[in-house]
MARGU-764987 format. One record per residue (C-alpha): residue number from 1; residue in three letters; x, y, z. Coordinates in nm, 3 decimals, m for minus. Each point is the difference from the previous one (the first is absolute). Example, Ala and Ser with C-alpha at 12.3 -4.5 7.8 and 13.67 -1.06 7.14 Angstrom:
2
{site 1,"ala",{1.230,m0.450,0.780}},
{site 2,"ser",{0.137,0.344,m0.066}},
END
This chain:
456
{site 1,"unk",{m2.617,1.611,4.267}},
{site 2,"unk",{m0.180,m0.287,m0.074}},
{site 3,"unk",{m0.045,m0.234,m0.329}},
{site 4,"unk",{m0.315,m0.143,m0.135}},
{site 5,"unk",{0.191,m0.324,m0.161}},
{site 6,"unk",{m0.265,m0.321,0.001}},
{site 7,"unk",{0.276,m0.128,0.250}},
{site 8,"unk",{m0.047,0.329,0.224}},
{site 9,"unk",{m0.416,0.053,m0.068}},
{site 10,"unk",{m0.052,m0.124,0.324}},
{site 11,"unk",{0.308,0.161,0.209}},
{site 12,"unk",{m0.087,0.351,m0.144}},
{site 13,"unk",{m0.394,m0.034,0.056}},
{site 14,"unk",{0.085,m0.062,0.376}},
{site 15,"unk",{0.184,0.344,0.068}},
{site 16,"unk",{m0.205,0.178,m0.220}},
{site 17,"unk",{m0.347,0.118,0.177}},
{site 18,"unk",{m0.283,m0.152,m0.166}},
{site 19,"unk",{m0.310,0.110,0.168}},
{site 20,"unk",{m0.237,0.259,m0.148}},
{site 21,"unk",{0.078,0.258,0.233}},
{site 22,"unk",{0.359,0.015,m0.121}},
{site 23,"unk",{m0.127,m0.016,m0.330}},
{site 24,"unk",{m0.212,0.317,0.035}},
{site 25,"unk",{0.229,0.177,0.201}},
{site 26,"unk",{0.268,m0.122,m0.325}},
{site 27,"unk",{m0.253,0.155,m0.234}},
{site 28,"unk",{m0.083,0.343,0.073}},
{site 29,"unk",{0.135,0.325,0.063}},
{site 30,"unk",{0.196,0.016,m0.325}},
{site 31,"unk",{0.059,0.349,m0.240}},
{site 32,"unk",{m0.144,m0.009,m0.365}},
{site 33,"unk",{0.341,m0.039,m0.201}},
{site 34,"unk",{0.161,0.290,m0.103}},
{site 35,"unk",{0.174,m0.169,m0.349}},
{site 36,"unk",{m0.265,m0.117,m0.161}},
{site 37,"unk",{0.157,m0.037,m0.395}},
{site 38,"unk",{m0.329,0.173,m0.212}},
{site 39,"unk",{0.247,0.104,m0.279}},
{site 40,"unk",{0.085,m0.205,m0.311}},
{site 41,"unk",{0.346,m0.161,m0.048}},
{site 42,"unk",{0.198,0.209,m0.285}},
{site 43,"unk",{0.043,m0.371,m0.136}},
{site 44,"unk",{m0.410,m0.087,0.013}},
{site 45,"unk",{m0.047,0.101,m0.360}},
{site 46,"unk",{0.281,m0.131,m0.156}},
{site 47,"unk",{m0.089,m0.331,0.160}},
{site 48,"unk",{m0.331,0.091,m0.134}},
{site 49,"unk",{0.082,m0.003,m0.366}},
{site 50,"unk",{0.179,m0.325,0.063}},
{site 51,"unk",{m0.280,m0.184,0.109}},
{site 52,"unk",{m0.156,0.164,m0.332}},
{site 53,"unk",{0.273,m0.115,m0.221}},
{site 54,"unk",{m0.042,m0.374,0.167}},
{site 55,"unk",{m0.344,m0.035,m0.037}},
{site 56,"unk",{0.014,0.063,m0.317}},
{site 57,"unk",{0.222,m0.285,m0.088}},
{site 58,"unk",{m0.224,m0.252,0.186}},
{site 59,"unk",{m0.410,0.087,m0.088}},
{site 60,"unk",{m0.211,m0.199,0.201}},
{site 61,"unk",{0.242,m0.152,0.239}},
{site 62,"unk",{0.031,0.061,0.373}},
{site 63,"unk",{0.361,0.119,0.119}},
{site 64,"unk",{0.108,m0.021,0.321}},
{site 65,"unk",{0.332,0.107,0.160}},
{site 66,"unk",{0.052,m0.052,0.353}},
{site 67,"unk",{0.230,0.172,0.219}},
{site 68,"unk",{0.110,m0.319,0.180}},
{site 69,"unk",{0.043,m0.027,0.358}},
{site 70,"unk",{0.292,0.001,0.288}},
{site 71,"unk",{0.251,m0.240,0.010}},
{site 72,"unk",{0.115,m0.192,0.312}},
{site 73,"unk",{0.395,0.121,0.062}},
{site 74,"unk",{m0.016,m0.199,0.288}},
{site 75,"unk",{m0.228,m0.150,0.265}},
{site 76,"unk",{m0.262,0.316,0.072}},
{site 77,"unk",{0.197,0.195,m0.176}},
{site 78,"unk",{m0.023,0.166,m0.340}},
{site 79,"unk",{0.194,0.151,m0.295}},
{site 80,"unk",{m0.129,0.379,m0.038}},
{site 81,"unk",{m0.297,m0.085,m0.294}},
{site 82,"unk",{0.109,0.069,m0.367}},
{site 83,"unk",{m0.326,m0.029,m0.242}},
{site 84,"unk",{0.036,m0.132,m0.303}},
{site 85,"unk",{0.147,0.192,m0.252}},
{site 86,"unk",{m0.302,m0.057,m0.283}},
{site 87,"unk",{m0.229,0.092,0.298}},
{site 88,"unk",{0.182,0.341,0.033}},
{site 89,"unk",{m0.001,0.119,m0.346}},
{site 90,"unk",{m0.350,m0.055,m0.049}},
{site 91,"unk",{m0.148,0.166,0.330}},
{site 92,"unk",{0.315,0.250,0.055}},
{site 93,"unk",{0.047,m0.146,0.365}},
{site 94,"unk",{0.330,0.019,0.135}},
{site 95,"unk",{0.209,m0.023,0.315}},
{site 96,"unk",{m0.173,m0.316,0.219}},
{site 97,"unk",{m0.319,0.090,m0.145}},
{site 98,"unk",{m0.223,m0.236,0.034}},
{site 99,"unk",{0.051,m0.371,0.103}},
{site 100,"unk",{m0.267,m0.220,m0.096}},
{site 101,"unk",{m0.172,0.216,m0.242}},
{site 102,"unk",{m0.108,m0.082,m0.327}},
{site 103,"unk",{m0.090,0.181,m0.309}},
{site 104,"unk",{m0.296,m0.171,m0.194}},
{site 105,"unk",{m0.070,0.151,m0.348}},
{site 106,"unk",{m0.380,m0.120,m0.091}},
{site 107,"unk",{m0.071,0.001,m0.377}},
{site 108,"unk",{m0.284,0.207,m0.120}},
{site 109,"unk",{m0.137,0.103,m0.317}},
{site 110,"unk",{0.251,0.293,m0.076}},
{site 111,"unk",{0.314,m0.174,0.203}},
{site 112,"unk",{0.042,m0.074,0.382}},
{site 113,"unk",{m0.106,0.172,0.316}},
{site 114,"unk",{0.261,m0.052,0.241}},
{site 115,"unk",{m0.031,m0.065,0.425}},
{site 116,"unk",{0.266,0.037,0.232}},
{site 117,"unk",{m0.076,m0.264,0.269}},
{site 118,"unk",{0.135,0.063,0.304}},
{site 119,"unk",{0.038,m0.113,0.382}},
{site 120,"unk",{m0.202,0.351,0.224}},
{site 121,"unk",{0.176,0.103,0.258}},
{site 122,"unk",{m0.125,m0.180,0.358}},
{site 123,"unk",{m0.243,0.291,0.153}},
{site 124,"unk",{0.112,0.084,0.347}},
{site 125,"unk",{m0.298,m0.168,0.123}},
{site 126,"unk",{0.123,m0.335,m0.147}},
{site 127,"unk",{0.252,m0.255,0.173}},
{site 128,"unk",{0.236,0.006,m0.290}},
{site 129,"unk",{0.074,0.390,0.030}},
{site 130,"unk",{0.230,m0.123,0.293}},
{site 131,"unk",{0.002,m0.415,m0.027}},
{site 132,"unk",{0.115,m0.011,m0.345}},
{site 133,"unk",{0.385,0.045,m0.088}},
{site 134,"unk",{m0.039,m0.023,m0.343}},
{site 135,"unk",{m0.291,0.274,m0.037}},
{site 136,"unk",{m0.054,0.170,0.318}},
{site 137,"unk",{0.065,0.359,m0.002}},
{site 138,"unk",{0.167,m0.108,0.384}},
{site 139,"unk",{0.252,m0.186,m0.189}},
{site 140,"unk",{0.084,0.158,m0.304}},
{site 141,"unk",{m0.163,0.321,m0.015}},
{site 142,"unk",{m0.308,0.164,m0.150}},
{site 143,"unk",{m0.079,m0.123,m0.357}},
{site 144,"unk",{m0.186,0.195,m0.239}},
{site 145,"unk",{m0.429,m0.098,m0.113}},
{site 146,"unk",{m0.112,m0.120,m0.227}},
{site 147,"unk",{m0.193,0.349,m0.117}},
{site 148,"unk",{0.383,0.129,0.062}},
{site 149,"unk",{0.130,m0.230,m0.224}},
{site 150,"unk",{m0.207,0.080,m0.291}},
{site 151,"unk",{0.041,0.350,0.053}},
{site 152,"unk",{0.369,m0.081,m0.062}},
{site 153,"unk",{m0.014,m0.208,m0.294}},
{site 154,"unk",{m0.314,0.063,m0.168}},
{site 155,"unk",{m0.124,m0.360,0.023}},
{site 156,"unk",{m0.318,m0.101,0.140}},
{site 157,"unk",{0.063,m0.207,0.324}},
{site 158,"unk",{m0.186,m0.328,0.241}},
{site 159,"unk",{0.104,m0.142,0.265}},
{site 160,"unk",{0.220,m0.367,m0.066}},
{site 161,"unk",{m0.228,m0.191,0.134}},
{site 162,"unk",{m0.241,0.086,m0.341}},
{site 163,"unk",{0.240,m0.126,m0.254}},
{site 164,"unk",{m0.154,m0.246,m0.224}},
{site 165,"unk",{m0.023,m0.354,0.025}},
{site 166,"unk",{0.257,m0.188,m0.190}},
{site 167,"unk",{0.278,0.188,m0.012}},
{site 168,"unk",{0.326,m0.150,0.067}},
{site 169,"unk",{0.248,0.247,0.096}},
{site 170,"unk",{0.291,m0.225,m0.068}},
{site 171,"unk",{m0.079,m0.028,m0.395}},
{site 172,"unk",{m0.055,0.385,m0.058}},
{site 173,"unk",{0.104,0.214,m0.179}},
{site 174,"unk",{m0.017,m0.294,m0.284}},
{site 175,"unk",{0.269,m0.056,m0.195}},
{site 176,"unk",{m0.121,0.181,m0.290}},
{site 177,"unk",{m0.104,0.310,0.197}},
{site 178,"unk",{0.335,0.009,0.137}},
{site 179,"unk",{0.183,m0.020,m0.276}},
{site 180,"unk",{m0.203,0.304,m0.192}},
{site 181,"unk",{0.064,0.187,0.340}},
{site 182,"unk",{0.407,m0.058,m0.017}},
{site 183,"unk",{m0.072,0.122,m0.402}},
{site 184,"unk",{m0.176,0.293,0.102}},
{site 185,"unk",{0.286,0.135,0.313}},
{site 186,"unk",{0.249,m0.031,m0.258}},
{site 187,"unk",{m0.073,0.345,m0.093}},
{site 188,"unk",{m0.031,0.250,0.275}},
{site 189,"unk",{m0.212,0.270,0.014}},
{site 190,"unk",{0.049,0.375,0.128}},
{site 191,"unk",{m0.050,m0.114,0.345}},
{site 192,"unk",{0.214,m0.315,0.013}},
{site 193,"unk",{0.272,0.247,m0.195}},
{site 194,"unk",{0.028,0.240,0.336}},
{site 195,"unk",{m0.021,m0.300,0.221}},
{site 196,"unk",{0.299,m0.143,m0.138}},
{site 197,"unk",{0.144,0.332,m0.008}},
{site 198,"unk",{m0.042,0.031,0.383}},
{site 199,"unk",{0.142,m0.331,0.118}},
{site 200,"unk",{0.290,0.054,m0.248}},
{site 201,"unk",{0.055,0.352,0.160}},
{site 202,"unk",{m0.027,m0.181,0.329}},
{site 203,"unk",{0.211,m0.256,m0.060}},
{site 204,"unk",{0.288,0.231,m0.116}},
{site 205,"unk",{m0.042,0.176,0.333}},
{site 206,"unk",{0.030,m0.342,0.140}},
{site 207,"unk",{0.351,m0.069,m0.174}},
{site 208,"unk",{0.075,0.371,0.125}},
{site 209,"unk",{m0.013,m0.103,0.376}},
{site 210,"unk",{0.158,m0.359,m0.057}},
{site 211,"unk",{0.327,0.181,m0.107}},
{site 212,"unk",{m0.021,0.206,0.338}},
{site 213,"unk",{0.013,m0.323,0.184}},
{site 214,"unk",{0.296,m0.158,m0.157}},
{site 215,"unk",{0.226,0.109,0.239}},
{site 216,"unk",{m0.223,m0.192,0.276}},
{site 217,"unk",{m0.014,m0.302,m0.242}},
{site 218,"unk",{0.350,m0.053,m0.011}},
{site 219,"unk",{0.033,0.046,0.390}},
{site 220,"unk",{m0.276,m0.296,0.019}},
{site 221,"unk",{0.057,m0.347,0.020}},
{site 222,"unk",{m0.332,m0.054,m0.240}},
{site 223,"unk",{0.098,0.296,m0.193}},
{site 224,"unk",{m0.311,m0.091,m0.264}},
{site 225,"unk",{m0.244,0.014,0.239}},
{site 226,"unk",{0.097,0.348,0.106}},
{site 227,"unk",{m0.060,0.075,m0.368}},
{site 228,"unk",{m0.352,m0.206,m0.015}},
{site 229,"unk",{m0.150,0.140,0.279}},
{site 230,"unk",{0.148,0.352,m0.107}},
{site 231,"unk",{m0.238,m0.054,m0.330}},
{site 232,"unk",{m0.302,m0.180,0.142}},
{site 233,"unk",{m0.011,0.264,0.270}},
{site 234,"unk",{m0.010,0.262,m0.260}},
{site 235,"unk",{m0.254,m0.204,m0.217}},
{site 236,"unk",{m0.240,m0.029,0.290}},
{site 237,"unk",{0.048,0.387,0.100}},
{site 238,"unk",{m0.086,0.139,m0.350}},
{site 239,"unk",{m0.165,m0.263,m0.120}},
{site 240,"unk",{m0.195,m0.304,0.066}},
{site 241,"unk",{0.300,m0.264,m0.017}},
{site 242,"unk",{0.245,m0.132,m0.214}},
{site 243,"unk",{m0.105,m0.194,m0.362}},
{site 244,"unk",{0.185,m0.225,0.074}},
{site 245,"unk",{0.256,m0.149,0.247}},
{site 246,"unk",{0.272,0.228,0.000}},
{site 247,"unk",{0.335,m0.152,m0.172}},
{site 248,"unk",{0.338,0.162,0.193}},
{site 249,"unk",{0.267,m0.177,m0.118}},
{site 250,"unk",{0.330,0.029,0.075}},
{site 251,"unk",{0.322,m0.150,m0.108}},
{site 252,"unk",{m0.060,m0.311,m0.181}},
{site 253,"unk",{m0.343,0.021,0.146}},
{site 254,"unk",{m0.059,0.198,m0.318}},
{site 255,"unk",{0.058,m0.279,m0.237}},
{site 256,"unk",{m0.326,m0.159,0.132}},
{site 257,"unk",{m0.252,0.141,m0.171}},
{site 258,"unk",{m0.259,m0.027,0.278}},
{site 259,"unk",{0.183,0.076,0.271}},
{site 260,"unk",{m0.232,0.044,0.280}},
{site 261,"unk",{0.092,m0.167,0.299}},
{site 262,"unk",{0.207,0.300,0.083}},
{site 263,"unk",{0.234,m0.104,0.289}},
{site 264,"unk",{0.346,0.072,m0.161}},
{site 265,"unk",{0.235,0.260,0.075}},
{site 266,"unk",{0.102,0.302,m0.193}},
{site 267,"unk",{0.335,0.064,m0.036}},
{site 268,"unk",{0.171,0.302,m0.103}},
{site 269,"unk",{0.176,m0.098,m0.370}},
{site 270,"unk",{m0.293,m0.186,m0.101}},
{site 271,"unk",{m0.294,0.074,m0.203}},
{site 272,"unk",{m0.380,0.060,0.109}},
{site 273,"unk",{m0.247,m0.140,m0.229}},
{site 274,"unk",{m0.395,0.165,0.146}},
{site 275,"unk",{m0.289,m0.106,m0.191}},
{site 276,"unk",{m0.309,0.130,0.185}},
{site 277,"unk",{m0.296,0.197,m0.113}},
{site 278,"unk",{m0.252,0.210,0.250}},
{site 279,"unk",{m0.345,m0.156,m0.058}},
{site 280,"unk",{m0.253,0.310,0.039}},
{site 281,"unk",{m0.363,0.009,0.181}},
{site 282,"unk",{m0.141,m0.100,m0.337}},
{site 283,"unk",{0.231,m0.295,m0.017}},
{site 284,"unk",{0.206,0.118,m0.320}},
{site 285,"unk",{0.343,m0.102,0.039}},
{site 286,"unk",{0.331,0.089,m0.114}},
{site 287,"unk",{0.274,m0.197,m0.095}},
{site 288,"unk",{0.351,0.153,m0.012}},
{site 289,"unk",{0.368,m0.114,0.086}},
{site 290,"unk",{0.299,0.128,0.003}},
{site 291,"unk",{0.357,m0.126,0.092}},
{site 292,"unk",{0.240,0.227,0.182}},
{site 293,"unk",{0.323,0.007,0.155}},
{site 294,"unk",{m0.051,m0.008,0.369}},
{site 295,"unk",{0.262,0.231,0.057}},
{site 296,"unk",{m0.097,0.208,m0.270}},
{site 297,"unk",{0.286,m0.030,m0.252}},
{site 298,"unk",{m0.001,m0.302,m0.251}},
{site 299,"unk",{0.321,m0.190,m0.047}},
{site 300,"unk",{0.123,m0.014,m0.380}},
{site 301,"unk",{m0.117,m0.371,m0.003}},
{site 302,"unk",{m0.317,0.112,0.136}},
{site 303,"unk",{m0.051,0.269,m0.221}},
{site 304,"unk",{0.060,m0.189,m0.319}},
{site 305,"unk",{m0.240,m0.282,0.047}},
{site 306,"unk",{m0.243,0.264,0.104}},
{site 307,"unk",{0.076,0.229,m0.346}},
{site 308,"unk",{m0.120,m0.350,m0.189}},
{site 309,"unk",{m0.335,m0.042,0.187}},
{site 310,"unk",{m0.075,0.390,m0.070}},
{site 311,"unk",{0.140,0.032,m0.383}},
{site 312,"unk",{m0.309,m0.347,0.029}},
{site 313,"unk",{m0.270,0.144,0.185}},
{site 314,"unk",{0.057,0.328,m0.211}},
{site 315,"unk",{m0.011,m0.213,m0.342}},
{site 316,"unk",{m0.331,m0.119,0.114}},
{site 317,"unk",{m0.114,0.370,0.047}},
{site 318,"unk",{0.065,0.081,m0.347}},
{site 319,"unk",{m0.246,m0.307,m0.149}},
{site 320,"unk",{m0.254,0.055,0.278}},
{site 321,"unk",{m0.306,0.210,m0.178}},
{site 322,"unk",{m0.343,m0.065,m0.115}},
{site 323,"unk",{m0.038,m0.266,m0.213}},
{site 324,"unk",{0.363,m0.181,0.109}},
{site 325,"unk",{m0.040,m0.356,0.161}},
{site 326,"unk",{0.168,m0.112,0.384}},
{site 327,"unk",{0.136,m0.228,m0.228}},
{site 328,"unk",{0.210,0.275,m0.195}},
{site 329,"unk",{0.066,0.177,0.294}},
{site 330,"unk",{0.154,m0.289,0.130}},
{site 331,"unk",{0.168,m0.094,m0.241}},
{site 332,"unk",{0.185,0.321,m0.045}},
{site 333,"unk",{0.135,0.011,0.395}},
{site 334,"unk",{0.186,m0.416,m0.120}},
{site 335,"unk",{0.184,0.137,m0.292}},
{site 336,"unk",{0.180,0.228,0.253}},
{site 337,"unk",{0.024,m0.267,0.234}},
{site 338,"unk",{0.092,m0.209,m0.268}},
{site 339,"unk",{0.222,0.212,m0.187}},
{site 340,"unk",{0.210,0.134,0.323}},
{site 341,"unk",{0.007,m0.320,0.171}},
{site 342,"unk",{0.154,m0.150,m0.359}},
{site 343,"unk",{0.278,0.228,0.036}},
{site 344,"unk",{0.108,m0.058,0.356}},
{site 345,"unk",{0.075,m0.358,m0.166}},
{site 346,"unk",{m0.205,m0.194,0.282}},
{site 347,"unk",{m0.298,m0.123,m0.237}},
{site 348,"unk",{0.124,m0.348,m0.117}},
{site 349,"unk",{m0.079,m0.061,m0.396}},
{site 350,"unk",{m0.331,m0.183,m0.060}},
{site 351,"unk",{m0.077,m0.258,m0.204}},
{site 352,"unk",{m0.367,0.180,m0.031}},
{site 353,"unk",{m0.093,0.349,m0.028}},
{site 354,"unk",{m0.278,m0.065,0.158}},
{site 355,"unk",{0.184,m0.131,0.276}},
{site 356,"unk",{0.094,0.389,0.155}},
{site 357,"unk",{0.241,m0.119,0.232}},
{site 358,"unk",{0.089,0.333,0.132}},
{site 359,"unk",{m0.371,m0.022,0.172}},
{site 360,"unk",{0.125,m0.216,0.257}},
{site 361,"unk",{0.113,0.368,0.168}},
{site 362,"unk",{m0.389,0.193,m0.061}},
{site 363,"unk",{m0.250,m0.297,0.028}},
{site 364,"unk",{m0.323,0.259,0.060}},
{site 365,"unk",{m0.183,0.171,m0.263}},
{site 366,"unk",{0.082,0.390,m0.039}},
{site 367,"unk",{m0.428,0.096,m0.003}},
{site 368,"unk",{m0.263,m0.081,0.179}},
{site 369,"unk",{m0.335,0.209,m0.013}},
{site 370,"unk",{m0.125,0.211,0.370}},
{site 371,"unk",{m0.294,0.138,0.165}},
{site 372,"unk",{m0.177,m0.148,0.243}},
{site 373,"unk",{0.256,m0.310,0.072}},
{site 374,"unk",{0.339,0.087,m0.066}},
{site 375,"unk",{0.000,m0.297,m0.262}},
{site 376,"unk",{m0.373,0.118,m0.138}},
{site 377,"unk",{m0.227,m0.140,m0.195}},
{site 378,"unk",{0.119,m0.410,0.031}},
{site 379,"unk",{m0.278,m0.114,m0.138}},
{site 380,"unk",{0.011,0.176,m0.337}},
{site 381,"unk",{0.074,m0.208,m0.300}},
{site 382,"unk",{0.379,m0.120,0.012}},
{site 383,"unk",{0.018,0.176,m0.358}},
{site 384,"unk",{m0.144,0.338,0.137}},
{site 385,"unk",{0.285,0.000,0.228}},
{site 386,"unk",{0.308,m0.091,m0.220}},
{site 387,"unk",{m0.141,0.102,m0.355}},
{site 388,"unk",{m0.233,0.253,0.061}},
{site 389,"unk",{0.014,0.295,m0.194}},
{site 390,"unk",{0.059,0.281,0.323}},
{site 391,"unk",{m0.268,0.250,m0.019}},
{site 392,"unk",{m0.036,0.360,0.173}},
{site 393,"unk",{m0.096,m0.031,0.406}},
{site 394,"unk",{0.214,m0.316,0.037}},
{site 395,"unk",{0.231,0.011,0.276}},
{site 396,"unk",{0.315,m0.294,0.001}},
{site 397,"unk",{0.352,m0.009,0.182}},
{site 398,"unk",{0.313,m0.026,m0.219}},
{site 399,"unk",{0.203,m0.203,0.253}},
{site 400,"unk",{0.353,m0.158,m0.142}},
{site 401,"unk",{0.282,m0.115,0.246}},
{site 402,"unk",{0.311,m0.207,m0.043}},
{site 403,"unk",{0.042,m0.298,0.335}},
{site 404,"unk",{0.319,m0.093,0.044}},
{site 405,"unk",{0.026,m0.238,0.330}},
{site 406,"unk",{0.248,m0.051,0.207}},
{site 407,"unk",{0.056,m0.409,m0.087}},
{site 408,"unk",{m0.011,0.067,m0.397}},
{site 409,"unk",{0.284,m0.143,m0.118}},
{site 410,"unk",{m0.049,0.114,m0.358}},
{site 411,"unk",{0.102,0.366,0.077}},
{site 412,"unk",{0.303,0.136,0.050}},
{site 413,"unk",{0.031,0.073,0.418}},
{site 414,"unk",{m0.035,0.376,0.033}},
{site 415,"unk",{m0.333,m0.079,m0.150}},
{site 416,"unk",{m0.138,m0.203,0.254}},
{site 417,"unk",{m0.281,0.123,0.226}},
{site 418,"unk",{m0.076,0.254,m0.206}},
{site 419,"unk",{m0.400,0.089,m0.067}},
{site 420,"unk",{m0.145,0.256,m0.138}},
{site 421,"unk",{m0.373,0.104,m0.123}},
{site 422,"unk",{m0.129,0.366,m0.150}},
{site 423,"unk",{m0.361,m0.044,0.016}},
{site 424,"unk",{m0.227,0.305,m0.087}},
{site 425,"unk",{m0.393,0.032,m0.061}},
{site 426,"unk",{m0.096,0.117,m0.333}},
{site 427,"unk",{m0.329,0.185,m0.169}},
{site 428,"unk",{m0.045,m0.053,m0.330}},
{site 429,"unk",{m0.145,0.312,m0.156}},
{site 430,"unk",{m0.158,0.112,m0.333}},
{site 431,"unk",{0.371,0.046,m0.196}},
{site 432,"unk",{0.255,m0.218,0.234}},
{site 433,"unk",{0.045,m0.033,0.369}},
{site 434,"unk",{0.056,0.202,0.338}},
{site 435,"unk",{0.226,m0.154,0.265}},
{site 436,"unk",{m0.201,0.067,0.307}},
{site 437,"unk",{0.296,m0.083,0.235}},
{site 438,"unk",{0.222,0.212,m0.175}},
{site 439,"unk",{0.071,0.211,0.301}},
{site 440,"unk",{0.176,m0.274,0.174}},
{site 441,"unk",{0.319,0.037,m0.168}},
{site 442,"unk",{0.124,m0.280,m0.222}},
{site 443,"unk",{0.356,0.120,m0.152}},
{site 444,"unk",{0.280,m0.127,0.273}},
{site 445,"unk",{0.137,0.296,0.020}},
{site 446,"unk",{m0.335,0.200,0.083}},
{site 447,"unk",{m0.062,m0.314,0.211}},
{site 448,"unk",{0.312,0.112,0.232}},
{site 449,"unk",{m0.108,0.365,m0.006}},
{site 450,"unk",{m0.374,m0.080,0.124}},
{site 451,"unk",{0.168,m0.222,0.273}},
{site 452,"unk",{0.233,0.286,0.130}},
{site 453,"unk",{m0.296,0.221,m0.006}},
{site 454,"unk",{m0.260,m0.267,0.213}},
{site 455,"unk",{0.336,m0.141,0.269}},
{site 456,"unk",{m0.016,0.112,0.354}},
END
């Protein structure tokens, strides 16, 4: 295979054929494709009443979303294309659909009229249906037209080279745009709601075949990655990929709360913190963790720190409903923390309240909202997030953990190395709350029983 780098133009044009007899002979004798996609996307018209709901908050103004374009991993190499996020919940576009586009809403007299500009195919009779790596259907595959494309989402499309003058890509959407976009994903609709249903039923099936491979995990001398590619495997299978990069920590590992260099071994004894979530075709992602006993019975040490981050995470279930703040449920998961940790005699008295020395052991917030990211909608208002009343169609993870490490001196030894999370993704509903992940057991001693159940 060859590379069309600037530094390998030249090398590649000379042992390609470039005569017009090899470019005929290139260019014919091809079958009509069979896939053409005529059908609308079940998303098109939720995305549809989106764009409605956003023109309405700017009259008169042109929006415009792009989907943003590949990234460079390496050389002539790239990352599989992501699009932006904003870009996806206003056309419904998912998987690696499409890089380079850009979605322009034009204002008219009753709101916008929106165009999908995209990059057409190369027509076999062009050089770049077998010249061009990052287009050519030679390279990566037959891409859908433009007609198919609207047929799919229900927006009018031209080809990229017709976007308007003055645009530039890098300052869209604008600030204020964005944030009213993060304002209106907070609240999911019917659609988003099964989305996140799927890649939390995924991801549970996920967690399901990681405790099958324990027994290979322990045999391996990077035990974690055994357990990483066990998930990510599964994530690409039934899904489009993971959310986000997969935490497996082991050990200690699991005091780190971003563990994700993944190279340690897992020893029997020790504790398994996973924190992964299955990112679906529509690019909804779950978020979900649990921390097991890699041999599937929790020591009594073990077991009591994990009783304190559960009697926490479930305090926070019983404030989370409409009209509740992050900042309640949040608040309600420290008192346990608080309150337990007291007891053990290892928080040192403060001279401040508002000091919370026993913090120095759960650093992270317990909430964080999800949808489309797995930390969604950043660019709300900061007060949205933390003192926002939480309204029906909101999806959020109640997450607490206790981190002891391994070096703390200001615990008592059998502490040490100790970490462990109970994260699960949340609905908020008309008259409280529904624990989507509730199938994944939580309880340690169901936790044991669903491990006996999933070992080889």
């Amino acid at each position: 295979m060859t590379d069309d780098t600037p530094e390998n133009t030249n090398k590649a044009r000379a042992l390609r054929p470039d005569n017009d007899e090899f470019k005929a002979w290139i260019g014919s004798n091809w079958a009509e494709p069979e896939d053409l996609e005529t059908t609308a996307m079940a998303s098109a018209p939720f995305a549809a009443e989106r764009r409605a709901r956003l023109s309405a908050q700017f009259p008169g103004k042109r929006i415009v979303a792009p989907a943003g374009d590949l990234k460079v991993r390496s050389n002539d190499t790239d990352y599989r294309f992501s699009p932006d996020r904003d870009f996806a919940y206003l056309t419904g576009l998912g998987t690696d659909r499409e890089p380079g586009a850009v979605l322009v809403m034009e204002p008219t007299a009753d709101g916008h009229e929106a165009t999908l500009f995209l990059e057409p195919p190369a027509g076999k009779d062009q050089d770049g249906f077998y010249t061009d790596p990052r287009t050519g259907e030679f390279w990566i595959g037959r891409r859908p037209g433009l007609a198919e494309f609207a047929a799919l989402t229900g927006i009018a499309t031209a080809p990229l080279s017709d976007l308007p003058g003055g645009i530039d890509l890098a300052k869209h959407p604008k600030k204020k745009v964005r944030a009213a976009l993060h304002q209106m994903r907070l609240v999911k609709d019917e659609w988003e709601v099964q989305q996140l249903r799927d890649a939390v039923d995924a991801t549970i099936a996920g967690f399901e075949r990681v405790v099958g491979e324990l027994p290979r995990a322990i045999e391996h001398k990077r035990g974690e990655r055994v357990i990483e590619a066990t998930f990510d495997g599964h994530a690409r299978e039934e899904g489009n990929a993971v959310g986000y990069e997969t935490i497996a920590a082991a050990g200690d590992h699991a005091t780190t709360l971003h563990w994700i260099t993944n190279h340690g071994q897992v020893r029997a004894g020790d504790l398994l913190l996973l924190d992964a979530g299955v990112e679906v075709e529509s690019l909804y992602t779950a978020d979900i963790t649990r921390t097991m006993p890699i041999t599937g019975e929790y020591t009594p040490v073990q077991r009591r720190v994990y009783e304190v981050v559960l009697e926490a995470a479930d305090a926070a279930f019983a404030v989370a409903r409409p009209g509740a703040t992050l900042r309640q449920v949040h608040e309600a998961a420290m008192d346990v923390i608080e309150a337990r940790l007291t007891e053990w005699g290892i928080v040192p008295e403060a001279q401040a309240a508002e000091s919370k020395l026993f913090r120095r052991w759960m650093v992270h917030s317990t909430s964080h909202h999800l949808g489309l990211d797995v930390h969604d909608c950043a660019a709300a208002k900061r007060e949205t997030h933390l003192d926002g009343e939480l309204a029906p169609g909101m999806v959020f993870t109640i997450e607490p953990g206790l981190y002891f490490k391994a070096d703390d001196l200001a615990v008592p030894a059998e502490l040490r190395g100790i970490g462990i999370r109970i994260e699960d993704d949340v609905l908020v509903t008309a008259d409280g709350v529904e624990n989507l992940s509730a199938a994944l057991p939580r309880e340690p001693d169901a936790i044991e029983a669903w491990m006996a159940r999933h070992s080889r």
